[in-house]
C-alpha positions as CSV (number, residue, x, y, z in Angstrom):
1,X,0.0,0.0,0.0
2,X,1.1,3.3,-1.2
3,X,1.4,5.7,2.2
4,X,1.0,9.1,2.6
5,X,3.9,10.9,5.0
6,X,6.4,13.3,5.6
7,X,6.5,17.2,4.8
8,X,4.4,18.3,1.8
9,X,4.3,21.5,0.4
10,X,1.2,23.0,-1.3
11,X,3.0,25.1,-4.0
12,X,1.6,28.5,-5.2
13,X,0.9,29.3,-8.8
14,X,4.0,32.6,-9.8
15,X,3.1,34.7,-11.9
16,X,5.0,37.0,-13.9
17,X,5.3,40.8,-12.5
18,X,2.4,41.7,-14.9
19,X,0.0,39.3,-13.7
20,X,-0.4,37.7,-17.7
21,X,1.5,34.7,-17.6
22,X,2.1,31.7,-15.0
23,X,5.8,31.8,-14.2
24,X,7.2,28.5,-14.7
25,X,11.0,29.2,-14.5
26,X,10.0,30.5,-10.7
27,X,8.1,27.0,-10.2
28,X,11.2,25.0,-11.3
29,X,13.4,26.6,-8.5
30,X,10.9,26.6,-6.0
31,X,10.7,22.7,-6.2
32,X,14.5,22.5,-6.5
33,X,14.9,24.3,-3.0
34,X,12.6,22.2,-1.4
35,X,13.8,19.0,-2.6
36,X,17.0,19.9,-1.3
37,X,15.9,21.0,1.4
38,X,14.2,17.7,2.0
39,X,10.2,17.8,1.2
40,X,8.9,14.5,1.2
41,X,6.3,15.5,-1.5
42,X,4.0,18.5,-3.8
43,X,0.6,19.4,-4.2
44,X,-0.6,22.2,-6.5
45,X,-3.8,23.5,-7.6
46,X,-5.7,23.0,-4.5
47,X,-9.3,24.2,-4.0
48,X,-8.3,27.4,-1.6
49,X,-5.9,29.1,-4.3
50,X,-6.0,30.6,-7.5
51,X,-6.7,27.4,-9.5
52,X,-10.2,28.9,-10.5
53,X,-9.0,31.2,-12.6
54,X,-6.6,29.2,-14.6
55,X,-8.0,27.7,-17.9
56,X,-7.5,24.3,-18.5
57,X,-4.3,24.8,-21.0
58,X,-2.6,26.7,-18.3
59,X,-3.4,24.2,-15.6
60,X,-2.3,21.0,-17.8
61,X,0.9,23.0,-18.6
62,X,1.4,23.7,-14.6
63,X,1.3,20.2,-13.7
64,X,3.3,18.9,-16.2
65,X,5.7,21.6,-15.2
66,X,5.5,20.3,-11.4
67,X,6.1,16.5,-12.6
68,X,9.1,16.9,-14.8
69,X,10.8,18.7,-12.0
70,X,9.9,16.9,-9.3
71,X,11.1,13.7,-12.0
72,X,10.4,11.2,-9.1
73,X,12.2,12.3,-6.5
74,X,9.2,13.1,-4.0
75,X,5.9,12.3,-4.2
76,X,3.6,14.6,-5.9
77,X,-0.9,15.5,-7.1
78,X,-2.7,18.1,-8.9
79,X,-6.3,18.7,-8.2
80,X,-8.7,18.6,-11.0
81,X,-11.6,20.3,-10.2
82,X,-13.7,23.5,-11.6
83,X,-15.9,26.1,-10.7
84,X,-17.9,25.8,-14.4
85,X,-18.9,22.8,-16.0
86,X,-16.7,24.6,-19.4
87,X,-13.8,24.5,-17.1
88,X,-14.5,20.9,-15.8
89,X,-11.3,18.6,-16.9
90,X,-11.8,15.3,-18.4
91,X,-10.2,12.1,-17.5
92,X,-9.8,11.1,-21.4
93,X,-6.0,11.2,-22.7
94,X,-4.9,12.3,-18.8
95,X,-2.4,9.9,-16.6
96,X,-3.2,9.6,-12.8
97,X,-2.2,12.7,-11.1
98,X,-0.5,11.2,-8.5
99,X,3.0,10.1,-8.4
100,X,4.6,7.7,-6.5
101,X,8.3,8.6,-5.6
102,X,11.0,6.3,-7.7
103,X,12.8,4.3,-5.5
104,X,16.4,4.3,-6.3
């Protein structure tokens, strides 16, 4: 059985100064200090941020962001939910959103 434990860090969406853009150069270091600094795991996109008001392009592009540099070294989820049903994601042509950690 997969178990859940450790330090996890719900990671904030950056943005670029002007608002327009998600920052994903900012969400590549952020996970690289807190790997080294030892997080046991990620979650992003929660219901109490700003994932409402990313479309789905920009939330797809987020979390594959988050997985490729996190690349199995902690654990790691993505919520999938909406406040529309136009917004709602669909399962079809998605993997599982959570990520067991590679053991080396």
């Amino acid at each position: 059985m997969n178990r859940i434990g450790g330090m996890f860090a719900n990671l904030p969406t950056p943005f670029s100064k002007d608002g327009s853009r998600i920052d994903f150069a900012v969400m590549r270091e952020r996970i690289e200090w807190l790997i080294e600094a030892g997080i046991h795991g990620f979650s992003t996109q929660l219901s109490a941020g700003e994932f409402a008001y990313l479309g789905l392009g920009e939330r797809r592009s987020l979390t594959q962001v988050v997985m490729e540099a996190v690349n199995g070294r902690a654990r790691s989820w993505s919520e999938s939910r909406a406040t529309t049903l136009p917004n709602r994601p669909s399962s079809r042509g998605t993997r599982a959103n959570w990520a067991p950690r590679r053991r080396c």
